[in-house]
PDB file with SEQRES, HELIX, SHEET and CRYST1 records, atoms N, CA, C and O in Angstrom:
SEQRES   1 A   86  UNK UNK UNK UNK UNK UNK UNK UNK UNK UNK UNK UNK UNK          
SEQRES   2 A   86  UNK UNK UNK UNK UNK UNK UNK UNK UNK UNK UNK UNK UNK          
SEQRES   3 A   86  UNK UNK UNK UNK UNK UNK UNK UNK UNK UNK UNK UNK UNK          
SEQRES   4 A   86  UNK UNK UNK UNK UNK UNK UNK UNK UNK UNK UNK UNK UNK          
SEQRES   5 A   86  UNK UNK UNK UNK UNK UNK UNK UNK UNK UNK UNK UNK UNK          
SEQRES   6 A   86  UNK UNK UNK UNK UNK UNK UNK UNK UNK UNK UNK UNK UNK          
SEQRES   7 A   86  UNK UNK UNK UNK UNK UNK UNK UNK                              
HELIX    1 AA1 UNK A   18  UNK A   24  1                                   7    
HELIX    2 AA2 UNK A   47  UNK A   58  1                                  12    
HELIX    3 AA3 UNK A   68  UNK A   84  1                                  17    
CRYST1    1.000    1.000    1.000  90.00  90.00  90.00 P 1           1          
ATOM      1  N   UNK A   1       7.530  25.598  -0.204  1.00  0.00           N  
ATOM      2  CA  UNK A   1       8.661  24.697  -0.281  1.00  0.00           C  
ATOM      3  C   UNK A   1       9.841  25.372   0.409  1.00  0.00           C  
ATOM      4  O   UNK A   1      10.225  26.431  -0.087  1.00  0.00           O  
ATOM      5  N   UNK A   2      10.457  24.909   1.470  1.00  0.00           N  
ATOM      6  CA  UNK A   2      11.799  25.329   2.366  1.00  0.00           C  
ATOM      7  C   UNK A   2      12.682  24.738   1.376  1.00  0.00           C  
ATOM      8  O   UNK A   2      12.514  23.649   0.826  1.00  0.00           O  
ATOM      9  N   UNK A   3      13.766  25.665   1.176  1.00  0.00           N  
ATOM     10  CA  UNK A   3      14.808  25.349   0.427  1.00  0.00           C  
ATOM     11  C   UNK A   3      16.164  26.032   1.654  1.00  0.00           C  
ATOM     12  O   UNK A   3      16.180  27.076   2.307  1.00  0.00           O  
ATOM     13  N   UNK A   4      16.966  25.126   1.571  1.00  0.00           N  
ATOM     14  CA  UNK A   4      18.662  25.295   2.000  1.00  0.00           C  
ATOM     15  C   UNK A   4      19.927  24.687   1.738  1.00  0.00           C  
ATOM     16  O   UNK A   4      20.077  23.742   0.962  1.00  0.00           O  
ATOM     17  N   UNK A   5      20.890  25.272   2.433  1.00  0.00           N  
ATOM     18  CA  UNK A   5      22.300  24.860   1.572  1.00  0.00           C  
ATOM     19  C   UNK A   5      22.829  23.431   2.439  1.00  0.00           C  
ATOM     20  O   UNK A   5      22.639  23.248   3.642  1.00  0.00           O  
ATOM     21  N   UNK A   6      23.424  22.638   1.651  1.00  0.00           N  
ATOM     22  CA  UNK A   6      23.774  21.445   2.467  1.00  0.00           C  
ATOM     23  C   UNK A   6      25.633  22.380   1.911  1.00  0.00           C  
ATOM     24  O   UNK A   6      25.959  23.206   1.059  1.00  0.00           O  
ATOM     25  N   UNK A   7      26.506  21.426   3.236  1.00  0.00           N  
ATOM     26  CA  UNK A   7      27.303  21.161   2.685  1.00  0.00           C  
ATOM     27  C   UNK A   7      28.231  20.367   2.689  1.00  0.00           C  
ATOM     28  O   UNK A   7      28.095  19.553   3.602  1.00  0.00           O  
ATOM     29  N   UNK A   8      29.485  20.154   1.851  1.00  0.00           N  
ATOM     30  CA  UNK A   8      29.852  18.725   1.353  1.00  0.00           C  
ATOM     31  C   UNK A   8      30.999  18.276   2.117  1.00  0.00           C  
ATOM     32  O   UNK A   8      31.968  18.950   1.770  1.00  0.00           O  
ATOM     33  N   UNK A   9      31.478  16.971   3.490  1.00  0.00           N  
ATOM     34  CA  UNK A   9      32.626  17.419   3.681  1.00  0.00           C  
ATOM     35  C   UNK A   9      33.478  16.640   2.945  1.00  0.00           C  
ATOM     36  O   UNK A   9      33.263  16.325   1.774  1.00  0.00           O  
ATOM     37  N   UNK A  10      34.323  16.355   3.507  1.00  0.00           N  
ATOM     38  CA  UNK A  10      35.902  15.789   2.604  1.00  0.00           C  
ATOM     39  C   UNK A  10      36.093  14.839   2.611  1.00  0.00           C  
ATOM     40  O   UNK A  10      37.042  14.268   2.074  1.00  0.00           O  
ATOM     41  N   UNK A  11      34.690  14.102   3.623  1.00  0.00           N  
ATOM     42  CA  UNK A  11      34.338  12.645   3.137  1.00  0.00           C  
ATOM     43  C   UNK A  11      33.399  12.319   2.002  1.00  0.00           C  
ATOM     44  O   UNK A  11      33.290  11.150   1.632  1.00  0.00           O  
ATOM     45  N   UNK A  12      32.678  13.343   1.398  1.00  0.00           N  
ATOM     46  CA  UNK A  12      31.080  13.371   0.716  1.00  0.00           C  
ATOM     47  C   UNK A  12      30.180  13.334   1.277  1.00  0.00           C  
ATOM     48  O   UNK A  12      29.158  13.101   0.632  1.00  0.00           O  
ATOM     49  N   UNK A  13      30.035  13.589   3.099  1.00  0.00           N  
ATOM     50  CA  UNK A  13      29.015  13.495   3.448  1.00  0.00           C  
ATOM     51  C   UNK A  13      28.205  14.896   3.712  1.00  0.00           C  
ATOM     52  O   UNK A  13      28.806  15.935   3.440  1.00  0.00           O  
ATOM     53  N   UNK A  14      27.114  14.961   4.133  1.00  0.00           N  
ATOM     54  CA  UNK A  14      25.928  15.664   4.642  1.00  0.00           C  
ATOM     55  C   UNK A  14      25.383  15.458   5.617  1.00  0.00           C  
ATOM     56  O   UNK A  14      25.015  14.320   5.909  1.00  0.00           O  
ATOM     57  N   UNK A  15      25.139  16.713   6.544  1.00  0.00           N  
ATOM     58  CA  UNK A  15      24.463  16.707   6.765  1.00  0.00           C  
ATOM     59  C   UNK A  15      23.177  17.353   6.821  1.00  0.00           C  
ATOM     60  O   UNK A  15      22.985  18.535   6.535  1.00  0.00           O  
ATOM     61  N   UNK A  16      22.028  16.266   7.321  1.00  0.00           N  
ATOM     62  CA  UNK A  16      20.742  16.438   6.961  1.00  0.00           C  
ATOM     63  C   UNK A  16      20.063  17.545   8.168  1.00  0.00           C  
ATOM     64  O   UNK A  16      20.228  17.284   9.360  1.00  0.00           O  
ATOM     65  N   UNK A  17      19.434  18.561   7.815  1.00  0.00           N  
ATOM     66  CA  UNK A  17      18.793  19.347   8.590  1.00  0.00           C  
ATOM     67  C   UNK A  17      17.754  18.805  10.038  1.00  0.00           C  
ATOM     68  O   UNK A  17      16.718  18.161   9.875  1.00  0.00           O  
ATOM     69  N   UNK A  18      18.275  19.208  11.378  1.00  0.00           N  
ATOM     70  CA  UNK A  18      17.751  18.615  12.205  1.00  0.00           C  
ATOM     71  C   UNK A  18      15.875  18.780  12.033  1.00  0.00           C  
ATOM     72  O   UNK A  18      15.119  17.850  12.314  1.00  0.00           O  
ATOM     73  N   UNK A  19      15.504  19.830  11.641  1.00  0.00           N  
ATOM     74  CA  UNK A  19      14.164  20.237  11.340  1.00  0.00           C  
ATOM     75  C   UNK A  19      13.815  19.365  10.662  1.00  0.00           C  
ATOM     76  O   UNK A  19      12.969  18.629  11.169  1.00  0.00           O  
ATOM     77  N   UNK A  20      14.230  19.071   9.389  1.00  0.00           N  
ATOM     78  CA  UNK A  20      13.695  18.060   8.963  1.00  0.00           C  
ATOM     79  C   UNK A  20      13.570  16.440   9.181  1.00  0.00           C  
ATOM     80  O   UNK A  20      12.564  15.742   9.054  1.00  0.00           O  
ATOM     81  N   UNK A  21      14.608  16.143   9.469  1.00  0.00           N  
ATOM     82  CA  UNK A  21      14.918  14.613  10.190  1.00  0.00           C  
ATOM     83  C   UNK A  21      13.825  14.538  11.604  1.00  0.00           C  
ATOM     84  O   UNK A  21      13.536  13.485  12.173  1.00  0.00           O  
ATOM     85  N   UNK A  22      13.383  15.728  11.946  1.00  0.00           N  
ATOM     86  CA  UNK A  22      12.552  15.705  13.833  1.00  0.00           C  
ATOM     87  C   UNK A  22      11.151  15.502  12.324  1.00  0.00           C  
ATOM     88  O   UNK A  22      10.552  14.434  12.197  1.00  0.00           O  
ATOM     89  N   UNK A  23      11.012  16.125  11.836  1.00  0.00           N  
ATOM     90  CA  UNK A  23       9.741  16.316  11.011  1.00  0.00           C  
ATOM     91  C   UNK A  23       9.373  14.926  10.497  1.00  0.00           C  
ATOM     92  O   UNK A  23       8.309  14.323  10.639  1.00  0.00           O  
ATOM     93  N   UNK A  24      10.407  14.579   9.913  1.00  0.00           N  
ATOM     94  CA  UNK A  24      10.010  12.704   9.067  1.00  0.00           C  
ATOM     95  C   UNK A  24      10.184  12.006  10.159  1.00  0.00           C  
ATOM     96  O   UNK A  24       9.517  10.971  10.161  1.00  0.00           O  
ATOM     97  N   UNK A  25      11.092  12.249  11.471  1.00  0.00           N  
ATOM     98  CA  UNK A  25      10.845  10.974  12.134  1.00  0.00           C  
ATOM     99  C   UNK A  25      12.293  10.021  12.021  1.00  0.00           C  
ATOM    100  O   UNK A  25      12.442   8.926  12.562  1.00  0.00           O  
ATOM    101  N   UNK A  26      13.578  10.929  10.947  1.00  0.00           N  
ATOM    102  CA  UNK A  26      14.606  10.158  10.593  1.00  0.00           C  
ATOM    103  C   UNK A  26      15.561   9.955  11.711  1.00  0.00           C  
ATOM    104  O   UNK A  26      16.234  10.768  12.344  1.00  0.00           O  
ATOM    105  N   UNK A  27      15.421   8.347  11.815  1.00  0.00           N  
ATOM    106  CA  UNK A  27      16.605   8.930  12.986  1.00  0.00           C  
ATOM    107  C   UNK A  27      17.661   8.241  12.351  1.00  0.00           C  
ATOM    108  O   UNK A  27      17.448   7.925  11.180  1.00  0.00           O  
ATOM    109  N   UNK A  28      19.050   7.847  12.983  1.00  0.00           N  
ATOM    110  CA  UNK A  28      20.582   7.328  12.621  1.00  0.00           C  
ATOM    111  C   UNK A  28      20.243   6.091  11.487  1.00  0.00           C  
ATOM    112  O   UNK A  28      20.671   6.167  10.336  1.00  0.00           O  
ATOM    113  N   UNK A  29      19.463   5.004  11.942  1.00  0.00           N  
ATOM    114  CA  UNK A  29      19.355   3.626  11.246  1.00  0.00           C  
ATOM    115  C   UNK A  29      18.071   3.628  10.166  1.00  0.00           C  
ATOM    116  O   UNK A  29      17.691   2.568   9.670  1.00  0.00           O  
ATOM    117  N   UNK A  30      17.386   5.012   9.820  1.00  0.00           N  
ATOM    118  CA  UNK A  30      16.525   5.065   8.993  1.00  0.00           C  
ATOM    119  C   UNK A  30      17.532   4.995   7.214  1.00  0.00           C  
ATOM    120  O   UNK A  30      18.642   5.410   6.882  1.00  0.00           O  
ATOM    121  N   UNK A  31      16.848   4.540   6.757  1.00  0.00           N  
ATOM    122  CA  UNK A  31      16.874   4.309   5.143  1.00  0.00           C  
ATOM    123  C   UNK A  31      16.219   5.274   4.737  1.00  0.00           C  
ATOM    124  O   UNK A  31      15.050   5.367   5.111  1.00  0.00           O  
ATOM    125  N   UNK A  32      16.932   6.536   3.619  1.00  0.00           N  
ATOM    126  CA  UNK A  32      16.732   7.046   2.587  1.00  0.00           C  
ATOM    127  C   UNK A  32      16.335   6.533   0.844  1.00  0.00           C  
ATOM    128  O   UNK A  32      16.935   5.592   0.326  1.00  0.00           O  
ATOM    129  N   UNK A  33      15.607   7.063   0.349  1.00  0.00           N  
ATOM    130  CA  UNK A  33      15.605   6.586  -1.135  1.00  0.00           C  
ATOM    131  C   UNK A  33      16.149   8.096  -1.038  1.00  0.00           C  
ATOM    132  O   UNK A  33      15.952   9.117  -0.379  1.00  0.00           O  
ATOM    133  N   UNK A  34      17.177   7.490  -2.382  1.00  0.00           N  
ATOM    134  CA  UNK A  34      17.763   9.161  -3.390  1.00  0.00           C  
ATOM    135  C   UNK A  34      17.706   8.848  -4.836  1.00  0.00           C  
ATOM    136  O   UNK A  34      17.944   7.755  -5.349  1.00  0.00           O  
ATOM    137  N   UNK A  35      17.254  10.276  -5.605  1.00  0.00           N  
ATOM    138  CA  UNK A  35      16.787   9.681  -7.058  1.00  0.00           C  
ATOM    139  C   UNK A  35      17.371  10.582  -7.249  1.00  0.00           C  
ATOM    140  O   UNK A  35      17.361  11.464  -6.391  1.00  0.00           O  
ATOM    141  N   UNK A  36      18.121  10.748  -8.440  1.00  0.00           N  
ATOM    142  CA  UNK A  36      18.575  11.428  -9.483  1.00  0.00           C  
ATOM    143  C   UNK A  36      17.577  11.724 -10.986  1.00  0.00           C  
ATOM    144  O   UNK A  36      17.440  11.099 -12.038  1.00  0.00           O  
ATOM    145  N   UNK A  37      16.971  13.074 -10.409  1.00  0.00           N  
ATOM    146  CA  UNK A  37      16.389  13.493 -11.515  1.00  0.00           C  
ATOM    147  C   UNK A  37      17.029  14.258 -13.266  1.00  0.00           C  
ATOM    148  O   UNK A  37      18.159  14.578 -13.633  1.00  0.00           O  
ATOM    149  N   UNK A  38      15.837  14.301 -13.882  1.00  0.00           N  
ATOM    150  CA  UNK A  38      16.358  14.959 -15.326  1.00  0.00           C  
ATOM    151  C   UNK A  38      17.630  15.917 -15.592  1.00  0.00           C  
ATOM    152  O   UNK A  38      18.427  16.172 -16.495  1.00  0.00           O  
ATOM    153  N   UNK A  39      17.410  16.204 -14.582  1.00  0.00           N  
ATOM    154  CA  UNK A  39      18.282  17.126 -14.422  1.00  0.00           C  
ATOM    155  C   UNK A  39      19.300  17.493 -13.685  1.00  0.00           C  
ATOM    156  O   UNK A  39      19.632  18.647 -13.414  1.00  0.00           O  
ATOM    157  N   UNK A  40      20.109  15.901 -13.158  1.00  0.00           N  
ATOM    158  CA  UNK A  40      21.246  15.613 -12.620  1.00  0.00           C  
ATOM    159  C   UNK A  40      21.000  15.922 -10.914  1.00  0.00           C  
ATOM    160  O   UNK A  40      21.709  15.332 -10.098  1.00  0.00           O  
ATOM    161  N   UNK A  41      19.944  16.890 -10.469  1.00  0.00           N  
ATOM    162  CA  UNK A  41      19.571  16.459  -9.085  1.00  0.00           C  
ATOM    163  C   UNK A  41      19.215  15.700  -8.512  1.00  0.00           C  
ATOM    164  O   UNK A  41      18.435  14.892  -9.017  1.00  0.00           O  
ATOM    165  N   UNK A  42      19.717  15.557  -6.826  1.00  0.00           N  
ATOM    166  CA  UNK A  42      19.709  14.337  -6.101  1.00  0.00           C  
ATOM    167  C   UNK A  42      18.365  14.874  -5.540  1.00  0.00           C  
ATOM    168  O   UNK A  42      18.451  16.083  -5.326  1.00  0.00           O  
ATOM    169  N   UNK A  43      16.868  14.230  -5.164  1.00  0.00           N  
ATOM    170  CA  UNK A  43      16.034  13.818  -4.463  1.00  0.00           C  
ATOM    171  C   UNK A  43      15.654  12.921  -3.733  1.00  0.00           C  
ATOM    172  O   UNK A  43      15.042  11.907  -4.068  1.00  0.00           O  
ATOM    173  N   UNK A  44      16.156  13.392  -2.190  1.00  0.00           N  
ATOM    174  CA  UNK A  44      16.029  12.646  -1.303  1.00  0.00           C  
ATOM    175  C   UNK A  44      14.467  12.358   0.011  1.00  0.00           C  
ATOM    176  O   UNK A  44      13.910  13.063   0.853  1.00  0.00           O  
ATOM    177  N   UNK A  45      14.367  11.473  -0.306  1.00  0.00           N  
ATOM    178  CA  UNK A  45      13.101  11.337   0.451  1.00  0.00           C  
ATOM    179  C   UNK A  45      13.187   9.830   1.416  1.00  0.00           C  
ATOM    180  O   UNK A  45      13.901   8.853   1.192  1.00  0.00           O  
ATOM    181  N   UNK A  46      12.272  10.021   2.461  1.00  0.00           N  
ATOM    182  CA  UNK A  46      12.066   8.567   3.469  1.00  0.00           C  
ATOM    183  C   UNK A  46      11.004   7.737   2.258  1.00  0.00           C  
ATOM    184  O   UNK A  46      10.385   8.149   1.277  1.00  0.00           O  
ATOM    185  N   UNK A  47      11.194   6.153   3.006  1.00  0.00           N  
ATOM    186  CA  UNK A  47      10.602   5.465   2.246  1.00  0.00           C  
ATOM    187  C   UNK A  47       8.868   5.834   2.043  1.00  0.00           C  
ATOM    188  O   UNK A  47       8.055   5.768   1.121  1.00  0.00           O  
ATOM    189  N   UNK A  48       8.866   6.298   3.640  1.00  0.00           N  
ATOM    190  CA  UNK A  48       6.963   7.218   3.569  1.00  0.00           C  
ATOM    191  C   UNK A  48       6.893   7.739   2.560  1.00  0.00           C  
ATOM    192  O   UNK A  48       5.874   7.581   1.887  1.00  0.00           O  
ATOM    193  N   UNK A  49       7.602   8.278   2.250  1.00  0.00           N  
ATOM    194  CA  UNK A  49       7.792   9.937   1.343  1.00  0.00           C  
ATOM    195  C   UNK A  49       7.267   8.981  -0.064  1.00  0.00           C  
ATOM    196  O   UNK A  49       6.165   8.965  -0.611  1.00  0.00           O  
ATOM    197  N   UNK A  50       8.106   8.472  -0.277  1.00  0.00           N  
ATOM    198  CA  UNK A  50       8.370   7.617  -1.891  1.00  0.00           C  
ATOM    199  C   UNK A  50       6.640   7.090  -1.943  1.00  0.00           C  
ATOM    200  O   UNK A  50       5.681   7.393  -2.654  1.00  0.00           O  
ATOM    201  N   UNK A  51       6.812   6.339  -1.017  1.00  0.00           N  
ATOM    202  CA  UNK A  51       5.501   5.656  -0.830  1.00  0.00           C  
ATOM    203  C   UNK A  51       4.212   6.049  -1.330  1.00  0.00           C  
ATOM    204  O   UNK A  51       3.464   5.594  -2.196  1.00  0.00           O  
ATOM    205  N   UNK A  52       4.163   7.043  -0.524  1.00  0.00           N  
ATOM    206  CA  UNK A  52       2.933   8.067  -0.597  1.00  0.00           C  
ATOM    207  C   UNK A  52       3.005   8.663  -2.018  1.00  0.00           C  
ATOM    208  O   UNK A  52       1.986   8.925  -2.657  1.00  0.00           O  
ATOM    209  N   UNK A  53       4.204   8.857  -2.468  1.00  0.00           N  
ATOM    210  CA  UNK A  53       4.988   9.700  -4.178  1.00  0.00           C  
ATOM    211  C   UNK A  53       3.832   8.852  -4.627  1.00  0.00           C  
ATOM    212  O   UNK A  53       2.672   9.249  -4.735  1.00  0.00           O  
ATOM    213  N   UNK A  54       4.317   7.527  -4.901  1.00  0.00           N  
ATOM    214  CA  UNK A  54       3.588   6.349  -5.712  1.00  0.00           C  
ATOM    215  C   UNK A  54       2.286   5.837  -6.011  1.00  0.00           C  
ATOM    216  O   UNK A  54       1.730   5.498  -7.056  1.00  0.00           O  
ATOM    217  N   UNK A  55       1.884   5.883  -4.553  1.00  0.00           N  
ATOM    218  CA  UNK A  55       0.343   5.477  -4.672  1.00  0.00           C  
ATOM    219  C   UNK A  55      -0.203   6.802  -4.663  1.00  0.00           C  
ATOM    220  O   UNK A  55      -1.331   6.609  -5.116  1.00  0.00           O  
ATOM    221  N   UNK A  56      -0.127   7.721  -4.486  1.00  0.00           N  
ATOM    222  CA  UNK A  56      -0.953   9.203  -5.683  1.00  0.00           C  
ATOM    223  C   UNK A  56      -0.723   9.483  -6.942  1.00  0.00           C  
ATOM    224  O   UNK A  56      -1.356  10.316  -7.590  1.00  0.00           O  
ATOM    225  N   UNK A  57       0.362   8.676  -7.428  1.00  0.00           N  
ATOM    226  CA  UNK A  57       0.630   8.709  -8.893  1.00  0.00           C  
ATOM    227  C   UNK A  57      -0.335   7.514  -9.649  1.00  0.00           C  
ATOM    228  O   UNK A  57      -1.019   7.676 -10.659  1.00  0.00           O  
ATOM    229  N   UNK A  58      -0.134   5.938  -8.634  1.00  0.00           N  
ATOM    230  CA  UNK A  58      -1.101   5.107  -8.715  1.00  0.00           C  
ATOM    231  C   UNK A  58      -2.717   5.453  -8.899  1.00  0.00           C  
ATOM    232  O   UNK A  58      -3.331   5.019  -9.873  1.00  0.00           O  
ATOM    233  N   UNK A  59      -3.185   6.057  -8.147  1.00  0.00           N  
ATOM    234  CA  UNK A  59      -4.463   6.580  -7.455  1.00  0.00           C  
ATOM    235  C   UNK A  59      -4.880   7.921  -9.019  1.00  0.00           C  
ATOM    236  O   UNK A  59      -6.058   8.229  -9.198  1.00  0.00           O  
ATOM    237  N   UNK A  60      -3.993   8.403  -9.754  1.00  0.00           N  
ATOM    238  CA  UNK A  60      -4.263   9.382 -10.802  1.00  0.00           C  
ATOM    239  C   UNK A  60      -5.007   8.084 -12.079  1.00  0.00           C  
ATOM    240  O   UNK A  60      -6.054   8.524 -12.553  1.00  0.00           O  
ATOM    241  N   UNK A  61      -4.770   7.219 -12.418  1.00  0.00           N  
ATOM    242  CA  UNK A  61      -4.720   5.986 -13.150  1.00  0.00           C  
ATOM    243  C   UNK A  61      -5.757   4.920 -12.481  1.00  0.00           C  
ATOM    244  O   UNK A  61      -6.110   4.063 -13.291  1.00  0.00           O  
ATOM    245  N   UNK A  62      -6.209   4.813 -11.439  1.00  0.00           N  
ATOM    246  CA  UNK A  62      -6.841   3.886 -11.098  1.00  0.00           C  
ATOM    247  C   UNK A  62      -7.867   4.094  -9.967  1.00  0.00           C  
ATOM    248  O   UNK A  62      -7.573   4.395  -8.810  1.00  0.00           O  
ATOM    249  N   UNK A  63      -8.720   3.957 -10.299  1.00  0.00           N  
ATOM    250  CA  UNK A  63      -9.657   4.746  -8.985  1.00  0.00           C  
ATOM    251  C   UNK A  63      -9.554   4.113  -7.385  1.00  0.00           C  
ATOM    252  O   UNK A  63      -9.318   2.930  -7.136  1.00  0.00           O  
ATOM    253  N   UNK A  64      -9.675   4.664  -6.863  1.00  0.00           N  
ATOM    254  CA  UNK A  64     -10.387   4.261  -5.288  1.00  0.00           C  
ATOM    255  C   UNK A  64     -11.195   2.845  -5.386  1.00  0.00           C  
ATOM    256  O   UNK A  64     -12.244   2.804  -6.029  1.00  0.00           O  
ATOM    257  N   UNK A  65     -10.617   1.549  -4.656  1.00  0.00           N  
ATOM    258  CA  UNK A  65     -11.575   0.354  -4.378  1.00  0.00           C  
ATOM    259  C   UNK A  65     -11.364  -0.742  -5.641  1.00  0.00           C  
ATOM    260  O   UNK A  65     -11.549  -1.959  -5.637  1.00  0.00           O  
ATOM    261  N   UNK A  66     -10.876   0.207  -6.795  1.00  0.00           N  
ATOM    262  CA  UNK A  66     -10.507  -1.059  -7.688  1.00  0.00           C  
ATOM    263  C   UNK A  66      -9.054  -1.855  -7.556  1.00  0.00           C  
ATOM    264  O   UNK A  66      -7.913  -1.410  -7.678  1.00  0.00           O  
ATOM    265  N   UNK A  67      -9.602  -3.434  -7.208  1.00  0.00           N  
ATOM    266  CA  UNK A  67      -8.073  -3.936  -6.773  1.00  0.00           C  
ATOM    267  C   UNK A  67      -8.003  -4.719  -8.093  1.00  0.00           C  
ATOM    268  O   UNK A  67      -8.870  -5.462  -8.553  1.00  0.00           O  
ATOM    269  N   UNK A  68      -6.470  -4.326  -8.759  1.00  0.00           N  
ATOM    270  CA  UNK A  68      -5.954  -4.793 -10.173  1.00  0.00           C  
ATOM    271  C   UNK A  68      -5.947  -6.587 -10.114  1.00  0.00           C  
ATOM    272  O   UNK A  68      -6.216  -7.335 -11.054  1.00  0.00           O  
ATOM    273  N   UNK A  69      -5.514  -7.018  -8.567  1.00  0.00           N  
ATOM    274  CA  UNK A  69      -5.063  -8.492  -8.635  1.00  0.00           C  
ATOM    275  C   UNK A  69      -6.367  -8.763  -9.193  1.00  0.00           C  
ATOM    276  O   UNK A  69      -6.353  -9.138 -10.365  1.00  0.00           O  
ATOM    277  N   UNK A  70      -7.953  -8.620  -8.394  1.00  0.00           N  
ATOM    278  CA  UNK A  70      -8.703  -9.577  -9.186  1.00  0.00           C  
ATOM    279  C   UNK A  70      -8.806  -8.732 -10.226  1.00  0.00           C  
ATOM    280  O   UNK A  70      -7.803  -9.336 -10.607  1.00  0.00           O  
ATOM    281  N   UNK A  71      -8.985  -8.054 -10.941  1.00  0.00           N  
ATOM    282  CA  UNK A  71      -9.004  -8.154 -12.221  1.00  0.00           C  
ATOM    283  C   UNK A  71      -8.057  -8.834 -13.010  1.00  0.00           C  
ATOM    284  O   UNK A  71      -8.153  -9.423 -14.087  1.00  0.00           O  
ATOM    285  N   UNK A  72      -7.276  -8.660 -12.366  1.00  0.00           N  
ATOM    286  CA  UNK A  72      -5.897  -9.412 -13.589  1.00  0.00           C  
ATOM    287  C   UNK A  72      -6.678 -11.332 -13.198  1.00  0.00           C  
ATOM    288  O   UNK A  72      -6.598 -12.127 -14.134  1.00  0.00           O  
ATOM    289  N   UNK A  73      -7.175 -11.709 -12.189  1.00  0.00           N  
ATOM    290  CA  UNK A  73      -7.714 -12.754 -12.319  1.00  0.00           C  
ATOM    291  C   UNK A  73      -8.741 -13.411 -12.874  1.00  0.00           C  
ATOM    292  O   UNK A  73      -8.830 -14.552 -13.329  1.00  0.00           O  
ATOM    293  N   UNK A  74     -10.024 -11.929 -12.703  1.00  0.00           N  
ATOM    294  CA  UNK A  74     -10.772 -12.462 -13.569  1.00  0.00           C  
ATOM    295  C   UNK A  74     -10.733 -12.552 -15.160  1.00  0.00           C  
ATOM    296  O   UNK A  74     -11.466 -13.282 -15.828  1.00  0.00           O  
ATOM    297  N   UNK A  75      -9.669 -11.612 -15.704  1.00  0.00           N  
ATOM    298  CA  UNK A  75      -9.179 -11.619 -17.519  1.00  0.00           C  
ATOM    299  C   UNK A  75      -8.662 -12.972 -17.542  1.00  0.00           C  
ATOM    300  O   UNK A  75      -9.110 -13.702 -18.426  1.00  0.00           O  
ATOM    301  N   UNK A  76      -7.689 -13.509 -16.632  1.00  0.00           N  
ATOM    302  CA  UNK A  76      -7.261 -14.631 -17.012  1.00  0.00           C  
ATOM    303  C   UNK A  76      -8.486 -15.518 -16.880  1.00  0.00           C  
ATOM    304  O   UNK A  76      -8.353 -16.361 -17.767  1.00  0.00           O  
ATOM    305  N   UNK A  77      -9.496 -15.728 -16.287  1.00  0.00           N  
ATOM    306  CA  UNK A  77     -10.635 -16.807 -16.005  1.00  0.00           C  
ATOM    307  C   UNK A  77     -10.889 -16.814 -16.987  1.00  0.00           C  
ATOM    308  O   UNK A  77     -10.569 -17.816 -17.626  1.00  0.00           O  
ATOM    309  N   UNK A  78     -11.751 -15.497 -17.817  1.00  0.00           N  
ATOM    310  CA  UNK A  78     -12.381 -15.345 -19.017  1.00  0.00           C  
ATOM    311  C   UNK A  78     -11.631 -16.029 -20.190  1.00  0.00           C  
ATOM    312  O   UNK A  78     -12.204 -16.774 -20.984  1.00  0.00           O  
ATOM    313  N   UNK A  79     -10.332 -15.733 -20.244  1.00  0.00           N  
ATOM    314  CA  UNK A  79      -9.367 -15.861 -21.172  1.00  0.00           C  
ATOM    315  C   UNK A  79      -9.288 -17.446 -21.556  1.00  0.00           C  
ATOM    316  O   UNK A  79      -9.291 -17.943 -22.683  1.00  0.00           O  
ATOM    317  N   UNK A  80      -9.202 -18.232 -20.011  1.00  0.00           N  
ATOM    318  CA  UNK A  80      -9.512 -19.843 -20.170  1.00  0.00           C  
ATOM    319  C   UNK A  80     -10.669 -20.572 -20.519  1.00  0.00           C  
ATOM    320  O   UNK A  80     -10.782 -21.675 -21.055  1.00  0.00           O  
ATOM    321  N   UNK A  81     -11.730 -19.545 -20.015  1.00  0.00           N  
ATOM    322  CA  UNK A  81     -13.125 -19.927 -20.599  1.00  0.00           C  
ATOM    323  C   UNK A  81     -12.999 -19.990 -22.079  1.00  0.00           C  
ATOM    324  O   UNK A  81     -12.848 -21.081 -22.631  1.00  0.00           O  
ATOM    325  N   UNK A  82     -13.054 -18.841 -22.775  1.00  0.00           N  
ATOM    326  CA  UNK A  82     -12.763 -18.732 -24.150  1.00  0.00           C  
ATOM    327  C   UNK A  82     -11.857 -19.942 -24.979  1.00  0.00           C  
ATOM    328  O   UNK A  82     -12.094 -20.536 -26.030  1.00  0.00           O  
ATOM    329  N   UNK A  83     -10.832 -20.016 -24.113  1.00  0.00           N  
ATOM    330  CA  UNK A  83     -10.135 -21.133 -24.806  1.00  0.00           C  
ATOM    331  C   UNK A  83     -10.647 -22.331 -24.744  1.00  0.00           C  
ATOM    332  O   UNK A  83     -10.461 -23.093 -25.693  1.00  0.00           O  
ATOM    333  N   UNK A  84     -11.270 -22.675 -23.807  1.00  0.00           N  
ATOM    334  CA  UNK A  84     -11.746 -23.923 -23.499  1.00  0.00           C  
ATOM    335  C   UNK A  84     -13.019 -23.796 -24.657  1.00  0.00           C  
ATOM    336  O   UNK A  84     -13.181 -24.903 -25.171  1.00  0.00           O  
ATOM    337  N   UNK A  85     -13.848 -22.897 -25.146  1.00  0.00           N  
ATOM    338  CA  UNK A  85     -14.945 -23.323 -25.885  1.00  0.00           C  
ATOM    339  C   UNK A  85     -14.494 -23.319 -27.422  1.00  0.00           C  
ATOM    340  O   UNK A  85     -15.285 -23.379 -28.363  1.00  0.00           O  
ATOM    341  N   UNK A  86     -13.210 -23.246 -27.523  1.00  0.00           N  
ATOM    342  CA  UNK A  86     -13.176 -22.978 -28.925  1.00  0.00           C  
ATOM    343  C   UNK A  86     -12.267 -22.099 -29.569  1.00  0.00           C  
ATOM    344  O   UNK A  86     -12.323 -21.939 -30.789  1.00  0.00           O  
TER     345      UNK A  86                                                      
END                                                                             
């Protein structure tokens, strides 16, 4: 993990390390997500970044090839079947 110092000017801005911005691909009109973690730090990442965060957090919970929509369709089928007999 590369760690360095940003610093703040007298507008609040930053700037972002050219290494890294050539690395993600950020250029002027790119969109950041920034999260404020537990612990009052800012984590800043591209929307890739987040993205990718998510669906490996997704992917810990749900395997490879299972798609939730049809399931969530076929519970509801079942669910109407059932009702319908009774």
């Amino acid at each position: 993990m590369k760690q360095f110092t940003l610093r703040v000017d007298d507008q609040g801005r930053v700037l972002l390390p050219s290494f890294w911005r050539k690395q993600q691909q950020v250029k002027a009109s790119t969109e950041l997500c920034v999260t404020v973690n537990e612990g009052g730090g800012l984590v800043i990442e591209t929307r890739e970044q987040g993205l990718r965060r998510a669906r490996a957090l997704v992917r810990r919970y749900i395997p490879e090839g299972v798609r939730l929509s049809e399931e969530i369709v076929a519970d509801h089928r079942a669910e109407a079947a059932r009702e319908r007999q009774g």
